[in-house]
C-alpha positions in Angstrom: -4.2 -0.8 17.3 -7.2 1.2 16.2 -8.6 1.5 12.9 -7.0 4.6 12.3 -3.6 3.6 13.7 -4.0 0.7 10.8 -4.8 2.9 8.6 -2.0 4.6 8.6 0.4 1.7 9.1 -0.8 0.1 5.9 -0.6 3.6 4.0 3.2 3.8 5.4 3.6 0.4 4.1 2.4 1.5 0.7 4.6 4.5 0.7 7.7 2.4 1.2 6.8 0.1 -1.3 6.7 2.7 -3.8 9.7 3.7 -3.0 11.3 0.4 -3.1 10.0 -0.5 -6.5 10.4 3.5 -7.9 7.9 2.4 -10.8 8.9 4.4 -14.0 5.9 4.7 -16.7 2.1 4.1 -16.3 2.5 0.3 -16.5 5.0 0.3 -13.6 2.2 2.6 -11.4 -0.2 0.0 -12.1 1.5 -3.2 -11.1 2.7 -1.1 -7.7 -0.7 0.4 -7.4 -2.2 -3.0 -7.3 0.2 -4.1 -4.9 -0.7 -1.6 -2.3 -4.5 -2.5 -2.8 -3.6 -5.8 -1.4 -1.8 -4.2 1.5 -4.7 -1.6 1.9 -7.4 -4.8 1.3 -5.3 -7.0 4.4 -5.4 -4.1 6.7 -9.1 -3.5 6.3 -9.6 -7.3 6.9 -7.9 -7.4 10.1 -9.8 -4.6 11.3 
């Protein structure tokens, strides 16, 4: 997979995750937000 091609996967993965946890409130965001850094941090390291 290219870098884009991950890109995207991890960005999807995000998404979903959002979805799943349907934060409610700034707080909420946060915690999800700093979820899908890790996703977005483990993509780029694969790369």
């Amino acid at each position: 997979m290219n870098c884009h091609g991950l890109k995207m996967h991890a960005e999807a993965s995000s998404t979903e995750l959002t979805k799943i946890e349907n934060p409610q409130g700034l707080d909420e965001n946060k915690k999800v937000a700093k979820s899908e850094g890790g996703i977005a941090g483990n993509a780029h390291k694969e790369i």
